[in-house]
Legacy VTK file of the C-alpha trace (Angstrom):
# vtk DataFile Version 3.0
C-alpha trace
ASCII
DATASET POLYDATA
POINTS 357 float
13.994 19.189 -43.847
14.483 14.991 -44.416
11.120 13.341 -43.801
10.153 9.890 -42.711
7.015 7.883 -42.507
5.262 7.036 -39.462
2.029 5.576 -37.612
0.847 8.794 -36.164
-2.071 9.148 -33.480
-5.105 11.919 -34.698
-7.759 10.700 -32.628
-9.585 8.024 -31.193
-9.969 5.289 -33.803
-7.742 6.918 -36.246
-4.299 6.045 -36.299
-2.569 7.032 -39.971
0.607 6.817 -41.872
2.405 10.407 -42.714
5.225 12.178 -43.245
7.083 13.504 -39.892
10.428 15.048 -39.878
13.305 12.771 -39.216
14.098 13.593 -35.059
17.571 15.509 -34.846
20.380 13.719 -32.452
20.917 15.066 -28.979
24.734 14.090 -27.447
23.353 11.423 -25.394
20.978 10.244 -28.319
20.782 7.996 -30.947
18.684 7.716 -34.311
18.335 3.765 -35.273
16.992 3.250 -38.652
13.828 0.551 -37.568
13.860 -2.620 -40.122
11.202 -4.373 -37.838
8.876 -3.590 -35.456
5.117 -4.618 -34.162
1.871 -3.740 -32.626
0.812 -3.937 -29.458
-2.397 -4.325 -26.991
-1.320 -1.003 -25.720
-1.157 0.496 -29.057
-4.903 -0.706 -29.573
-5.807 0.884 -25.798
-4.227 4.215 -27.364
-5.838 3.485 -30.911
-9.099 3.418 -29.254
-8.683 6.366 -27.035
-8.845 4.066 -23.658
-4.919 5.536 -22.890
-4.304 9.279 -22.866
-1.435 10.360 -25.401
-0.906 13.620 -27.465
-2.097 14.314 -30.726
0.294 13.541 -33.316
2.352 11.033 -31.395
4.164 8.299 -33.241
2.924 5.360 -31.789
4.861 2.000 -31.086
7.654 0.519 -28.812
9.218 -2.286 -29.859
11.941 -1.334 -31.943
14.275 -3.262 -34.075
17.222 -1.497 -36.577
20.286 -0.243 -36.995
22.258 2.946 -35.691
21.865 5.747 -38.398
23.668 8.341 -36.528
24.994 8.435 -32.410
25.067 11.332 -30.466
28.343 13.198 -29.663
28.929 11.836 -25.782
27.277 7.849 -26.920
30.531 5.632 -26.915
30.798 1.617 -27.256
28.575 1.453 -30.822
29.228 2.213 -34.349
26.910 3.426 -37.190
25.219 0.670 -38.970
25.144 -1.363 -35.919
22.285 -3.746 -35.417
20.500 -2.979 -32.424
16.971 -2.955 -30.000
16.549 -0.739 -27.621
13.557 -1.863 -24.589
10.174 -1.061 -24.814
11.202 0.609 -21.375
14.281 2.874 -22.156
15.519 3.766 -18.240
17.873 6.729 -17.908
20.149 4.835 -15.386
20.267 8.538 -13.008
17.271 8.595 -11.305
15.779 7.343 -8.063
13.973 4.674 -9.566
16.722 3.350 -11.472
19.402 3.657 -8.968
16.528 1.698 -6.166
16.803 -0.855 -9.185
12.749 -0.011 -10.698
14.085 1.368 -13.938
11.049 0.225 -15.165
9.476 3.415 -13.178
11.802 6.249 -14.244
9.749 9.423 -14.197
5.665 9.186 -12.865
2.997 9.507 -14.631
0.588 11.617 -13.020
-1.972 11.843 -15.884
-4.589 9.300 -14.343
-3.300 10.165 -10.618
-0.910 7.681 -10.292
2.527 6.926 -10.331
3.089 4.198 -12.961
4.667 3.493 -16.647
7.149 6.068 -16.541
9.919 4.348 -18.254
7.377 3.401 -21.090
8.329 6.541 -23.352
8.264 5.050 -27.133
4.795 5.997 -27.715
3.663 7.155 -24.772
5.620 10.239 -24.003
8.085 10.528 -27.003
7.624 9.446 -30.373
7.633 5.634 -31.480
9.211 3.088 -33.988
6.337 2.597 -35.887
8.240 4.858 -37.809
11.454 4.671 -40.532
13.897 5.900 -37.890
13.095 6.571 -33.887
15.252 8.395 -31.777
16.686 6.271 -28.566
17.210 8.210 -25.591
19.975 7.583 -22.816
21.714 4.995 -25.865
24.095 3.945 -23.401
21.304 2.795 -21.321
18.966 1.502 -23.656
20.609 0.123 -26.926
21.622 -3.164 -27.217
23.714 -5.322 -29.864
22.223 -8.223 -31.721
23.794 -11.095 -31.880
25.691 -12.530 -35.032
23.503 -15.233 -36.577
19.776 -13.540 -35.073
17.545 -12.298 -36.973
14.782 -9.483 -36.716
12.130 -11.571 -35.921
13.906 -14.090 -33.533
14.352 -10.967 -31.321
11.537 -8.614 -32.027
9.667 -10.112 -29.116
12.441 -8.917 -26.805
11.534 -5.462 -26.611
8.367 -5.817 -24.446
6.372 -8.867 -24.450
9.030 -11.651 -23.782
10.306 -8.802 -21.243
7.241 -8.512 -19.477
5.950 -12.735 -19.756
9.113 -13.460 -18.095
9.469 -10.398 -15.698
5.505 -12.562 -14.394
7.431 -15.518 -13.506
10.545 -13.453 -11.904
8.180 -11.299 -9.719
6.032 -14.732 -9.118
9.358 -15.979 -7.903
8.785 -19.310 -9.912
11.519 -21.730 -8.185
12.054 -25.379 -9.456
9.183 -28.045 -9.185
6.417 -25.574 -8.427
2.898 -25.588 -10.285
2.019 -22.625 -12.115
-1.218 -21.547 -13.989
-1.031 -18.928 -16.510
-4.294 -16.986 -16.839
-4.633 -15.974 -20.511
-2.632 -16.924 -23.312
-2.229 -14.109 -25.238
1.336 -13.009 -26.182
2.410 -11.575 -22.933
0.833 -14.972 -21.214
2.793 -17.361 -23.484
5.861 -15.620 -22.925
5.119 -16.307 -19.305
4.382 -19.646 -19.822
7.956 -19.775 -21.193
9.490 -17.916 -18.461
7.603 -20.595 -15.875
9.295 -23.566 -17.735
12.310 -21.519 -17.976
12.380 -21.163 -14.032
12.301 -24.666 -13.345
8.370 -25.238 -12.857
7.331 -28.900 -13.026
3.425 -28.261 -14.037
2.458 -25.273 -16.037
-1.737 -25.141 -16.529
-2.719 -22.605 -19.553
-6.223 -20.838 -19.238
-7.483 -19.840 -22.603
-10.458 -20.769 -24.849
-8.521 -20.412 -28.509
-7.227 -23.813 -29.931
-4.305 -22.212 -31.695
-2.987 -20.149 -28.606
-3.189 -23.481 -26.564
-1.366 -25.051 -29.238
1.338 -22.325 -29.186
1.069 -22.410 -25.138
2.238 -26.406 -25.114
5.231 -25.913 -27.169
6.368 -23.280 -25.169
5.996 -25.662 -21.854
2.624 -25.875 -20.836
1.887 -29.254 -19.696
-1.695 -28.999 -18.658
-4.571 -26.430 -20.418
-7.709 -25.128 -19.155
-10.671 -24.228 -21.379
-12.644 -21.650 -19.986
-15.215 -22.092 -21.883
-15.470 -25.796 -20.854
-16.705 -25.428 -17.069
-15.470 -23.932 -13.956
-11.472 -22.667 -14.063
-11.042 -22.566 -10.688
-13.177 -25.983 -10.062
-10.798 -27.251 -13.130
-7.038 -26.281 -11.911
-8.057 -27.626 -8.188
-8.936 -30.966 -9.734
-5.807 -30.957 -11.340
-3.732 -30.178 -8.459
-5.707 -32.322 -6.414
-7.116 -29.864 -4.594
-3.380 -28.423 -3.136
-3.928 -25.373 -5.426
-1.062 -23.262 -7.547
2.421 -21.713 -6.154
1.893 -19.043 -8.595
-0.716 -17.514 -10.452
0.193 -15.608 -13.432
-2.935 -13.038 -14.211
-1.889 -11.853 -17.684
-5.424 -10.372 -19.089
-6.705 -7.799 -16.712
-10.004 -8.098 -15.439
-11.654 -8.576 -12.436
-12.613 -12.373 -13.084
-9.252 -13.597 -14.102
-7.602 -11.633 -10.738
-9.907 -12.817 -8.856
-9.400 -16.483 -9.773
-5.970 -16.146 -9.908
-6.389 -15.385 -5.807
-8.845 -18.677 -5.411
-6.679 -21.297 -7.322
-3.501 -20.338 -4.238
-1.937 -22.438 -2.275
-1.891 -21.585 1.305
1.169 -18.832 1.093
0.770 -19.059 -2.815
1.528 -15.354 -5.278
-0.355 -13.681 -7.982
1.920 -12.347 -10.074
-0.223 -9.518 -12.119
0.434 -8.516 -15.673
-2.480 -7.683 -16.996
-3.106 -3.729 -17.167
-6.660 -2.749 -15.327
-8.831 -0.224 -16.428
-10.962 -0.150 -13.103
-10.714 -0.781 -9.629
-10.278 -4.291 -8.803
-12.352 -5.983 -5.667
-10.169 -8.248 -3.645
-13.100 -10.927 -2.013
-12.671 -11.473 1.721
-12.824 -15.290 1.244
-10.675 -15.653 -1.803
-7.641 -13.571 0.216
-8.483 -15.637 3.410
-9.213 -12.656 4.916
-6.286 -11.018 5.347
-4.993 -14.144 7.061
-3.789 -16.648 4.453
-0.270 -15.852 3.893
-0.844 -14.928 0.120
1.517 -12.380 -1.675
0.409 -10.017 -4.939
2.971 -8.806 -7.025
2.917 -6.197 -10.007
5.399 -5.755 -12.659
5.676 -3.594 -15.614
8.143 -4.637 -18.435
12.030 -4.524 -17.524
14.035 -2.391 -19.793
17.594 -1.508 -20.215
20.703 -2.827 -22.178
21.646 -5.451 -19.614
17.533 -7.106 -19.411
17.699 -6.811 -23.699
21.366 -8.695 -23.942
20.247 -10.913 -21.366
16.689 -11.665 -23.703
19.081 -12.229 -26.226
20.977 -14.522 -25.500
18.301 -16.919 -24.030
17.373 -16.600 -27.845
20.278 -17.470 -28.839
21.404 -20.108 -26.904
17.933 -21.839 -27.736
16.325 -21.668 -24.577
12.852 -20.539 -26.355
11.781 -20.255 -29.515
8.590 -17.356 -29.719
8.688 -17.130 -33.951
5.100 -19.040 -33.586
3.835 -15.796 -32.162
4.721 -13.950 -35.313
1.786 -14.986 -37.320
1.076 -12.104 -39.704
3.835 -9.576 -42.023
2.782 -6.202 -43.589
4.992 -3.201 -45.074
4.956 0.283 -42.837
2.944 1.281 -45.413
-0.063 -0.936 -44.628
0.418 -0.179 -41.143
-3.395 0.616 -40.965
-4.062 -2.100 -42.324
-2.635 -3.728 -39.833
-3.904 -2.319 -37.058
-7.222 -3.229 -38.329
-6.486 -7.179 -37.962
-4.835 -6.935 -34.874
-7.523 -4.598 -32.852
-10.285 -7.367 -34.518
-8.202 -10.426 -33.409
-9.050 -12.049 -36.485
-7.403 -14.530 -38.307
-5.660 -16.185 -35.995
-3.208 -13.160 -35.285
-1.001 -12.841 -32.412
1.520 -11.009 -33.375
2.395 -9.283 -36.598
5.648 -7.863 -37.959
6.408 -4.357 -39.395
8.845 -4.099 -41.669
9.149 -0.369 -43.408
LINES 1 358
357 0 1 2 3 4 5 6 7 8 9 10 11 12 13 14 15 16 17 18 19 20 21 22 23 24 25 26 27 28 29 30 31 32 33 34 35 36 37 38 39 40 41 42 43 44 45 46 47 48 49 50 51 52 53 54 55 56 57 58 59 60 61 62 63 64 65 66 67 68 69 70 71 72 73 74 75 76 77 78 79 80 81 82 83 84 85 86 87 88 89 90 91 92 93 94 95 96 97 98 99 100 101 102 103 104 105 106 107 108 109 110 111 112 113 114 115 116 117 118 119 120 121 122 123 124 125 126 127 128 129 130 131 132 133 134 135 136 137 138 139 140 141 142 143 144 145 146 147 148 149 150 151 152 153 154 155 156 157 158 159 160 161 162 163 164 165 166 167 168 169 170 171 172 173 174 175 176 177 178 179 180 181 182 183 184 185 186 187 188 189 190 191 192 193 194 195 196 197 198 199 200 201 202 203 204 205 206 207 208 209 210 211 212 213 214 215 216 217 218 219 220 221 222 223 224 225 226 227 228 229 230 231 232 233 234 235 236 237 238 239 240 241 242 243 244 245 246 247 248 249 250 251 252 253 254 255 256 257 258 259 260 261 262 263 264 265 266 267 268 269 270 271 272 273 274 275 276 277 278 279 280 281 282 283 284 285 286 287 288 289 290 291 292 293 294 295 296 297 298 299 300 301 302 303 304 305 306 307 308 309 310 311 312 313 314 315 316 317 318 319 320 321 322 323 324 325 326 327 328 329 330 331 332 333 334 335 336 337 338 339 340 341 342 343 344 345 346 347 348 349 350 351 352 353 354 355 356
């Protein structure tokens, strides 16, 4: 039987590179040879045992390759095709996807509720941190590159410029409004993007690294918040002269960073929530106006599908953002642990880092 290498989950704090069997092709399948791919946060959560998945999983989803073989019934693509596929790979058949929340095809009912089920790369099937990974529903999920791209100008695609910009769609970001971005981790500067993208006028970045505030003004940020330098709500009413936000993009996942996000509002102002939360989040009387204020919370989890990847794409393309300045680190598959032992420590500066096998 042909083997591959891949990032394989034992146990909590041990993810390690072995030998798996290359996955056999179903008719609606397809097996796409990865040539890059990256890590995660949620990789991390599942490295360190804070999100439930089987023993032996190959972890990762955020895939990058070419077609090695197609299924019998996949049509439209040829072998040796370059392609992604969505972190979120939607079968197109079933109620969520035909209500139009592909991005929740099939519950999860492991911590009681119904959530993630179109994240299966890694979650529920195996991952492309891997030499090949097998892409179900292809003719839902797999997506040509465009001529003249390369890996990394589209390896963002996948999931995190997905889900940044899906926080400024939900948010319903419409020209002129302010927007304040809480966290500017990769997922928060892709939202940043997404905000400029949508037509805001003032885009406030909350964040205490230099470099990620850096990052976060050349992808449109026009005002930035230290956290570390005094009050943040105290700081973004000053700057709005006391008006407040339109939106409020909460892209870390805590209790204090929701909970601002809700006291920086306009009257009739949105939080639109990325972050994932490992608790129960408070919602203060006062800071929702009791009920009574008009305000609107929204929740997204990344789009997937061929249409939201060619879509990506070609915003890449046609220059409308550059994210390579996220890609700060490169390592072979085979120093995948490596790896993940930068990227869980934050250190070094790392945002993001790019696998190639």
């Amino acid at each position: 039987m042909a083997t591959m290498k891949a990032a394989i989950f034992v146990e909590k704090n041990r993810i390690v590179l072995d030998d798996k069997p290359i996955p056999e092709v179903g008719p609606l399948d397809a097996l796409v040879r990865i040539t890059t791919t990256t890590i995660c946060g949620t990789d991390v959560h599942i490295l360190r045992g804070e999100y439930p998945v089987a023993k032996g999983l190959t972890v990762g989803h955020e895939p990058v390759g070419v077609i090695e073989r197609l299924g019998s019934q996949v049509r439209g693509f040829v072998e040796g095709q370059r392609v992604i596929a969505g972190a979120i790979t939607p079968s197109g058949q079933s109620y969520a996807c035909l209500c139009g929340c592909g991005s929740q095809d099939g519950p999860d009912t492991r911590h009681g509720f119904r959530a993630a089920g179109g994240w299966k790369f890694g979650n529920t099937l195996d991952g492309c941190q891997a030499e090949y990974v097998l892409v179900p529903d292809a003719l839902a999920n797999l997506c040509p590159i465009p001529d003249g791209l390369s890996d990394e100008q589209v390896l963002m695609c996948p999931d995190i410029m997905s889900t940044g910009f899906s926080g400024a769609e939900r948010g319903e970001v419409s020209i002129g409004d302010t927007v304040v971005v809480f966290a500017l981790g990769p997922i928060g500067l892709c939202a940043v993007a997404g905000a400029r993208l949508k037509g805001a006028s003032m885009i406030i970045g909350v964040d205490g690294v230099s470099e990620r505030m850096n990052v976060a003004r050349g992808l449109g940020a026009t005002h930035i918040v230290d956290f570390k330098k005094g009050d943040v709500v105290e700081q973004i009413l000053a700057l709005t002269d006391g008006r407040g936000v339109d939106v409020a993009i909460e892209a870390l996942g805590t209790q204090g960073t929701f909970e601002s996000a809700l006291r920086v509002l306009r009257p009739g102002g949105r939080v639109s929530s990325l972050g994932v939360y490992s608790s129960d989040l408070r919602i203060p009387y006062d800071a929702f106006g009791a009920g009574l204020g008009d305000y609107s919370i929204v929740s997204t989890l990344c789009p997937g599908g061929k249409e939201r990847m060619r879509r990506l794409m070609a915003v890449v393309a046609s220059g409308g953002v550059d994210l390579s300045p996220l890609v700060t680190h490169r390592f072979k598959l085979d120093a995948i642990e490596a790896a993940y032992e930068l990227f869980a420590h934050q250190r070094d500066g790392v945002m993001k880092v790019a696998i190639t096998p």
